[in-house]
BAVEXMI-77471 format. One record per residue (C-alpha): residue number from 1; residue in one letter; x, y, z; chain. Coordinates in pm, 1 decimal. Each point is the difference from the previous one (the first is absolute). Example, Ala and Ser with C-alpha at 12.3 -4.5 7.8 and 13.67 -1.06 7.14 Angstrom:
REC,resi,resn,X,Y,Z,chain
REC,1,a,1230.0,-450.0,780.0,A;
REC,2,s,137.0,344.0,-66.0,A;
***
This chain:
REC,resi,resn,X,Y,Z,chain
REC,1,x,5039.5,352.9,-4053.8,A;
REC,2,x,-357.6,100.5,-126.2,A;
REC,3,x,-166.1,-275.2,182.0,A;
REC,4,x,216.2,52.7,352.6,A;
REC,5,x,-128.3,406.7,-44.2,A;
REC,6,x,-324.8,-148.2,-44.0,A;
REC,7,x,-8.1,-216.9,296.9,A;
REC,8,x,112.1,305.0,217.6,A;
REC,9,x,-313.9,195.4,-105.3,A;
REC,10,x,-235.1,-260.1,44.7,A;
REC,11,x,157.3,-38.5,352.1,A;
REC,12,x,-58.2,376.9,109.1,A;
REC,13,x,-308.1,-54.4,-127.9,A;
REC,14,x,-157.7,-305.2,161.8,A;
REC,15,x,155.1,191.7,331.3,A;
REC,16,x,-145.6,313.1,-52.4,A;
REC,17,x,-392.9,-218.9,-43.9,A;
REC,18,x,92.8,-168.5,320.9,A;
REC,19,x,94.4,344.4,161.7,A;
REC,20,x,-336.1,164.3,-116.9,A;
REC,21,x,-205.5,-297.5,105.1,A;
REC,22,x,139.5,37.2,377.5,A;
REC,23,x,-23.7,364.2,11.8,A;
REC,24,x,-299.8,60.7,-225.9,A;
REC,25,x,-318.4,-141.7,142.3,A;
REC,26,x,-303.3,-168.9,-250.2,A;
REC,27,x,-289.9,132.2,-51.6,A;
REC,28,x,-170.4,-243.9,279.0,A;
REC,29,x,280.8,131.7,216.4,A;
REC,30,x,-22.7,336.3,-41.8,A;
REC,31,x,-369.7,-25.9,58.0,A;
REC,32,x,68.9,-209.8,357.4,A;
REC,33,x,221.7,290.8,90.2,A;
REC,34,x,-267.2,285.6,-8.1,A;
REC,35,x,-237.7,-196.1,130.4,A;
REC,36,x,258.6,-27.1,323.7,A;
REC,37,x,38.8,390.3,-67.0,A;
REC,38,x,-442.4,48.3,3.2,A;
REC,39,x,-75.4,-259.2,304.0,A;
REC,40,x,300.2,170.3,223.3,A;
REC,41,x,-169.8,384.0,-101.7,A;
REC,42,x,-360.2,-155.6,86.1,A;
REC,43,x,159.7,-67.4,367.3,A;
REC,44,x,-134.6,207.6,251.3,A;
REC,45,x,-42.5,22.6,370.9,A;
REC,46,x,-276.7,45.6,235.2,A;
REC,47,x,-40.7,102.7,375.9,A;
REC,48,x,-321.5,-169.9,113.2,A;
REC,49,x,-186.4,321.2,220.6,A;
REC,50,x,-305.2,-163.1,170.8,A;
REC,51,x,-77.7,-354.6,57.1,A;
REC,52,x,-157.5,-170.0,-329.0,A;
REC,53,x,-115.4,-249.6,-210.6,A;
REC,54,x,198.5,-280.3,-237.9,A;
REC,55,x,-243.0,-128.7,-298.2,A;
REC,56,x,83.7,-208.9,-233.9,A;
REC,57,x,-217.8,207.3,-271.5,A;
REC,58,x,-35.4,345.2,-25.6,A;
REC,59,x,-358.7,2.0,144.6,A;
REC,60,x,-168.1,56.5,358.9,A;
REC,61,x,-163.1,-334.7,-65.3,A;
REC,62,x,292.9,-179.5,-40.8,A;
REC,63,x,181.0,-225.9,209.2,A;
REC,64,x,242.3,113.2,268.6,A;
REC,65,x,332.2,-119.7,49.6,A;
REC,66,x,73.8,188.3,268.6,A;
REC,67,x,78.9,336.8,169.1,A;
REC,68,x,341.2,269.2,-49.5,A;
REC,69,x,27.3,131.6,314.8,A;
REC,70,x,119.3,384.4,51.4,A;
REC,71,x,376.2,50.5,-92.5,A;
REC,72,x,37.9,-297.6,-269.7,A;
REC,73,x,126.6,47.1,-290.7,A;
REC,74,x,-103.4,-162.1,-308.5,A;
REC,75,x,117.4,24.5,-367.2,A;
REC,76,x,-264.3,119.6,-175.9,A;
REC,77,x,23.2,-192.5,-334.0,A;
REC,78,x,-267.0,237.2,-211.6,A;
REC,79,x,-335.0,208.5,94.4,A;
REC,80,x,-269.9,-256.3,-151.9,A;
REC,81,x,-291.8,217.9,46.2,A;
REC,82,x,16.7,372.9,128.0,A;
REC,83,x,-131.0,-160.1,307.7,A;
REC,84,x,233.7,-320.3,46.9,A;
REC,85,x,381.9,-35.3,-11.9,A;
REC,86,x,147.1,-336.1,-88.1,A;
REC,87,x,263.2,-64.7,270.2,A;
REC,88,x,277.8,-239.3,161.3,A;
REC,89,x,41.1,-12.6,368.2,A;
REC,90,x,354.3,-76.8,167.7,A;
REC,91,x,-109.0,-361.9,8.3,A;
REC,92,x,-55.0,-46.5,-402.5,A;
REC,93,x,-383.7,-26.3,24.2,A;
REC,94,x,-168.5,195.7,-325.5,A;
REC,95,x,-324.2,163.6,24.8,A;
REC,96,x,-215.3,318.3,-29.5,A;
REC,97,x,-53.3,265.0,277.8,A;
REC,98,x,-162.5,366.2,-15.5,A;
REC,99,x,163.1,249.3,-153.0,A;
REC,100,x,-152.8,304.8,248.3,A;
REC,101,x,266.7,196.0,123.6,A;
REC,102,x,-184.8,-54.6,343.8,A;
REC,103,x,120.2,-346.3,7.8,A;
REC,104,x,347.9,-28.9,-232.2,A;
REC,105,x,264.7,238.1,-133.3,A;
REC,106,x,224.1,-10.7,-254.9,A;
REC,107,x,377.8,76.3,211.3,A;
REC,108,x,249.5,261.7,-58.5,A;
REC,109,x,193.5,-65.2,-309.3,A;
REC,110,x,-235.0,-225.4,-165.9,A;
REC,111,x,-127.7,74.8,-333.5,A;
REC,112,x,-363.9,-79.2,42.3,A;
REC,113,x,-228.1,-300.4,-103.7,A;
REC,114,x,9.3,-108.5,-348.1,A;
REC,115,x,-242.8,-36.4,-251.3,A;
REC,116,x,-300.1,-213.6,101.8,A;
REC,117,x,63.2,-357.9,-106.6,A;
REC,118,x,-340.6,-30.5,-195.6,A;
REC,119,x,-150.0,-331.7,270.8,A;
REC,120,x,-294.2,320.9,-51.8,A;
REC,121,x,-182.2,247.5,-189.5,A;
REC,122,x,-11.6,260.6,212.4,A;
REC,123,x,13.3,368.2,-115.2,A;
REC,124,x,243.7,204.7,90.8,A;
REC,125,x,51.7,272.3,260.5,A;
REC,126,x,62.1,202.6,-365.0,A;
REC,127,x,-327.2,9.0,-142.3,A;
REC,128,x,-278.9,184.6,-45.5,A;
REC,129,x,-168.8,-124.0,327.2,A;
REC,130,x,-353.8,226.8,-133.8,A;
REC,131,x,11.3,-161.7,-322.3,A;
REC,132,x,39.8,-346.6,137.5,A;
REC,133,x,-271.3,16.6,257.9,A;
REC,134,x,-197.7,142.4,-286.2,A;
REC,135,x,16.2,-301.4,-167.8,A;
REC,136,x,-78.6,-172.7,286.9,A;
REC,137,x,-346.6,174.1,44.0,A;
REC,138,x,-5.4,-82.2,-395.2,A;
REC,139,x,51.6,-402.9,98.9,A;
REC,140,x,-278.4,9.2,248.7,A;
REC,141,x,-214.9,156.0,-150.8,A;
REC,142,x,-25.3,-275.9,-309.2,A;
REC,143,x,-116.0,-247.2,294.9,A;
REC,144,x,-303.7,195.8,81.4,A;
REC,145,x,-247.6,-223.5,79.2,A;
REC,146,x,234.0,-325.7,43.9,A;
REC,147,x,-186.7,-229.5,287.6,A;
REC,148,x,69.4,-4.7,362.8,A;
REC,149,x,131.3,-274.3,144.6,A;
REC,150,x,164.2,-44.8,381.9,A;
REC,151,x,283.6,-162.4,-8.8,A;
REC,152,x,7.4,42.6,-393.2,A;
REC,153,x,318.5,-208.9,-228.8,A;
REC,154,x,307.4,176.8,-28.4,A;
REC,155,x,60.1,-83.2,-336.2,A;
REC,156,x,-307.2,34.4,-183.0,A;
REC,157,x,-169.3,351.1,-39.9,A;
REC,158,x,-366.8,-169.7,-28.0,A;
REC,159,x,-83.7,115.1,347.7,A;
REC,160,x,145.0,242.8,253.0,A;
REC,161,x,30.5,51.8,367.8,A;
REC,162,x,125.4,311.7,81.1,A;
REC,163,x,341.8,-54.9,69.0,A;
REC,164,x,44.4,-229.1,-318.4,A;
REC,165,x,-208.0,303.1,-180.8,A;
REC,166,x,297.0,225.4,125.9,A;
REC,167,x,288.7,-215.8,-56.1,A;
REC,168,x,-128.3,-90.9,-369.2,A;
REC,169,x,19.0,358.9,-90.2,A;
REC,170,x,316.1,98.4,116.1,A;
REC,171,x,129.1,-325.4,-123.0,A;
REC,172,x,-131.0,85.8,-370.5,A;
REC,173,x,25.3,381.8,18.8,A;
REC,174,x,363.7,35.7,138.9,A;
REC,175,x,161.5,-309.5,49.3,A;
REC,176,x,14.8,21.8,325.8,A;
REC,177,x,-146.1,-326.5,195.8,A;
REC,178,x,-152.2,51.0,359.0,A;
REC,179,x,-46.6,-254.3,273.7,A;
REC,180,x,-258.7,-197.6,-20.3,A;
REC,181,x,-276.0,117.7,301.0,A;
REC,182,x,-124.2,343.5,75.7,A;
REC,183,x,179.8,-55.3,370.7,A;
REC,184,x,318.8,-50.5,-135.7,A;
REC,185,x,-30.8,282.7,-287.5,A;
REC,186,x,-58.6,241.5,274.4,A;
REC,187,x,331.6,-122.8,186.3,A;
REC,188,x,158.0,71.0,-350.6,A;
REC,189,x,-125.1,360.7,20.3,A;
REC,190,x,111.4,3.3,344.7,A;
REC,191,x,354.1,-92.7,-99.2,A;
REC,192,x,15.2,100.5,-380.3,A;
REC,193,x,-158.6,355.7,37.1,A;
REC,194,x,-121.1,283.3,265.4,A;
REC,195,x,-363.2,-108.8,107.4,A;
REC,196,x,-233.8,280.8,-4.5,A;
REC,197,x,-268.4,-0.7,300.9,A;
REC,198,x,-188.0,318.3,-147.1,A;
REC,199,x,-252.8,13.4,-247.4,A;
REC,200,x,86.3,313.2,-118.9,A;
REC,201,x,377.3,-93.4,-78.1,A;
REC,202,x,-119.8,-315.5,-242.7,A;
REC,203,x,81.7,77.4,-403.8,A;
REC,204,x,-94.4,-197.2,-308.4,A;
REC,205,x,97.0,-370.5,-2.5,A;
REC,206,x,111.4,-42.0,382.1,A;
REC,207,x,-168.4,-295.0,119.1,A;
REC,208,x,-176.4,-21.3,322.4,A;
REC,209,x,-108.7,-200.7,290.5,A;
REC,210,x,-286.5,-77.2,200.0,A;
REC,211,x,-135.5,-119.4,324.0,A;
REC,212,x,-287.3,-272.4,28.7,A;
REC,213,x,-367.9,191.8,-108.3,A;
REC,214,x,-215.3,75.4,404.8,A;
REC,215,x,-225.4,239.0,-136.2,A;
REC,216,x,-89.6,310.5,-273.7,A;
REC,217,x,-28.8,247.4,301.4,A;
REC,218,x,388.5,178.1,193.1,A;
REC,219,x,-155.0,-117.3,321.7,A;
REC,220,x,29.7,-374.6,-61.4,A;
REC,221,x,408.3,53.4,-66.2,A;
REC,222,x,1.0,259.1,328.3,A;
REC,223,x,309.0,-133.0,265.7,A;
REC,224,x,131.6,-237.4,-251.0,A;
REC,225,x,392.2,-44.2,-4.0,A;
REC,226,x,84.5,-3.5,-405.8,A;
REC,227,x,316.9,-124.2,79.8,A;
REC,228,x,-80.6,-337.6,114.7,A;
REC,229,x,-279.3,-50.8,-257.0,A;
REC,230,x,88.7,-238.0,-237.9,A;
REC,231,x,-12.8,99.9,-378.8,A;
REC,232,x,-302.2,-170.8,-199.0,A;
REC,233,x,-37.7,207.2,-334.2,A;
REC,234,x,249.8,139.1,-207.6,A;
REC,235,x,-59.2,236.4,-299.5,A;
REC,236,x,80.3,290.2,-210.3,A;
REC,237,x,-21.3,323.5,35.6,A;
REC,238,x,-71.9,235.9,-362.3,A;
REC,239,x,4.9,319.6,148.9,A;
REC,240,x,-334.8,194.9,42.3,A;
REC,241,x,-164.5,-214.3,241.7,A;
REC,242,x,-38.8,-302.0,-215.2,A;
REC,243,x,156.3,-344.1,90.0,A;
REC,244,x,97.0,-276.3,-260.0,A;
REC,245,x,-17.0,-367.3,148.9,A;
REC,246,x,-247.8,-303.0,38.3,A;
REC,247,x,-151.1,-120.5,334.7,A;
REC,248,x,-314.4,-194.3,-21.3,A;
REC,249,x,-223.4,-157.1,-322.7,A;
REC,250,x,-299.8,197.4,71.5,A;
REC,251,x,175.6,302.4,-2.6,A;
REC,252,x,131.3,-105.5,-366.6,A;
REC,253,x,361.0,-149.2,26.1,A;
REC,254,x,260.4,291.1,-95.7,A;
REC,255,x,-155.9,350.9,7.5,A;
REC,256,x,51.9,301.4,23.1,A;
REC,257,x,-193.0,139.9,352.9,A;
REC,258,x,-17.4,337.3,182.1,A;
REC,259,x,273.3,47.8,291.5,A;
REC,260,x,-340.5,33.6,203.1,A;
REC,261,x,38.1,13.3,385.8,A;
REC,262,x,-94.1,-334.6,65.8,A;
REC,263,x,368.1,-59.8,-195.4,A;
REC,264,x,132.6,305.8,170.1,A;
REC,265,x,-119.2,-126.8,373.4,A;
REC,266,x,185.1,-337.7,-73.9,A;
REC,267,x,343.2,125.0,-143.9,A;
REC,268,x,293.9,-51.3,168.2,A;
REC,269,x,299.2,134.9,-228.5,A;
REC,270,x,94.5,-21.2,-361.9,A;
REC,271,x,288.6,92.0,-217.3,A;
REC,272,x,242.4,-1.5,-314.3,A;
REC,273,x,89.8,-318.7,-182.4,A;
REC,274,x,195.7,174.8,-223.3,A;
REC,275,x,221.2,330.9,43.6,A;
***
């Protein structure tokens, strides 16, 4: 009688450790499950404002896929810089696009773009913009004196042009990598910031443009058309009429010059890397 009590017990047993192992999920299980939970939160919709660019890299020098036309919708799968969002068009094609309000919203109802997914260093809208140009201005500084070269290697800081000059600095002092040519950097200001046209409206560690050099004198840059000038010099502005940035190997390699007119005759806009 003992032993048939016995075998009753271990019955409701074994049933009960079947019972928990269909409705209780493993470890590995459980895990799977809030990872469904995270990726279905980290969903979020689009609406595609103004007609722009696919990459497949968060960068203006990357490659382009293609173009979202005005009125898509995308799923934006995370903000990977707090100038790119990582999206998926209606088609299933992954890449990056801006993240300017000019060009892409985030529609009714949608929680907003996740975390960045770390493809970069980038700082964050967040912090201390001052303190991180300031360490900038701290990065350049240390290359005082560095060669010019045209046309310098992108990954060696032995010589500088000034573009590379620019990009290295930013690159080391806040993470933040710019394309590649002073062209193409001032198309990033165009997109990524406001560009500002007046001197007088310039503030520490806004970077500027300028035109081709046709003379020390206002009279030899009378009747020109800035707006079709192409840019030729990039550098950086301190604040107090000094500029930070390398342009020839007589003139030293990186220095720090007056914001004479000769600069001031040839500038065509400048602005804020970082906000």
């Amino acid at each position: 009688m003992i032993n048939i009590k016995k075998s009753i017990l271990g019955c409701f047993a074994v049933s009960a450790a079947i019972s928990a192992a269909f409705l209780l999920p493993t470890p590995s299980h459980a895990a799977e499950a809030s990872a469904v939970v995270q990726s279905a939160a980290k969903v979020q919709t689009g609406l595609v404002q103004a007609s722009v660019r696919l990459r497949d890299k968060p960068s203006l020098s990357s490659h382009v896929l293609g173009y979202l036309k005005r009125g898509e919708r995308v799923t934006i799968l995370a903000q990977s810089t707090p100038y790119y969002y990582k999206v998926k068009t209606s088609s299933g094609e992954v890449g990056y696009t801006s993240a300017s309000g000019k060009y892409i919203q985030v529609a009714a109802g949608s929680a907003g773009p996740s975390k960045p997914d770390g493809n970069t260093a980038a700082p964050k809208p967040s912090q201390n913009a001052s303190a991180a140009i300031e360490k900038v201005i701290q990065t350049g500084m240390k290359y005082l004196g560095t060669p010019y070269e045209f046309g310098s290697n992108r990954n060696t800081t032995t010589t500088f042009d000034c573009s590379d000059f620019l990009r290295q600095i930013f690159k080391e002092g806040a993470g933040l990598v710019l394309p590649a040519d002073s062209r193409q950097q001032g198309a990033w200001i165009k997109e990524k910031s406001t560009p500002v046209y007046d001197v007088g409206g310039l503030k520490r560690g806004d970077i500027l443009f300028f035109m081709s050099y046709r003379g020390s004198s206002s009279a030899a840059y009378q009747g020109i058309d800035k707006s079709s000038q192409r840019i030729t010099h990039v550098a950086m502005y301190l604040g107090n009429g000094k500029l930070l940035h390398t342009y020839s190997q007589k003139a030293g390699g990186v220095v720090v010059t007056d914001f004479t007119n000769s600069w001031k005759y040839r500038f065509l806009y400048g602005g804020s890397v970082l906000k």
